[in-house]
C-alpha positions in Angstrom: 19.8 -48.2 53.5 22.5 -47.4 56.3 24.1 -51.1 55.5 24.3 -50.4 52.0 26.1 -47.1 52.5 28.6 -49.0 54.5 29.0 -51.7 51.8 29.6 -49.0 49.1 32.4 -47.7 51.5 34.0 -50.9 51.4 33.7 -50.9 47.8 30.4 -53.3 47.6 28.2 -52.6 45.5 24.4 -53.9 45.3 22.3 -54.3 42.2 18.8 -55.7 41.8 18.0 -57.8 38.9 14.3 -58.9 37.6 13.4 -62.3 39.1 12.8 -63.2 36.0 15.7 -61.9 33.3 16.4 -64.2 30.6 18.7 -61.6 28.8 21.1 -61.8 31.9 21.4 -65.2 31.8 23.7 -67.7 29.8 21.9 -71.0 30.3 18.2 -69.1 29.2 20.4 -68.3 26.1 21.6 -71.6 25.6 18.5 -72.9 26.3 16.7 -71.3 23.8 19.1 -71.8 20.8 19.2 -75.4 21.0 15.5 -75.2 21.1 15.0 -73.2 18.3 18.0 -74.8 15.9 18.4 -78.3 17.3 15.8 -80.3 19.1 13.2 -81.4 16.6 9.4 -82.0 17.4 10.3 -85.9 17.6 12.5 -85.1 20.5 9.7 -84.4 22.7 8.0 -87.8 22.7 8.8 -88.3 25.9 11.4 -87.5 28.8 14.3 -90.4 28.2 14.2 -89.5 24.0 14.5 -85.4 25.1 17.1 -86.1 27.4 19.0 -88.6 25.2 18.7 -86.0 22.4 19.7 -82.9 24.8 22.9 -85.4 25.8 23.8 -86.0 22.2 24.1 -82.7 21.1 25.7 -81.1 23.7 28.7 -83.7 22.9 28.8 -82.4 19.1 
């Protein structure tokens, strides 16, 4: 606690974050749009079709 005081001195500031907050982070957002709106069930045939799909759309 004694460090953190000095920090905030200094103008450094600490905040703790869930391990696990999808709301607070971009990608998880991305991720989940593309899901939902873009990448059909076919898609998930295998690895090489998924990634070839994820490829082609983040080009568009």
């Amino acid at each position: 606690m004694e460090n953190i005081d000095k920090w905030q001195e200094q103008n450094l500031f600490v905040y703790y974050l869930p391990t696990y907050s999808p709301p607070l982070n971009i990608y998880e957002r991305g991720w989940k749009e593309l899901k939902a709106s873009r990448i059909r069930i076919q898609d998930y045939i295998d690895f090489q079709t998924l990634k070839c799909r994820f490829f082609l759309l983040w080009r568009i």
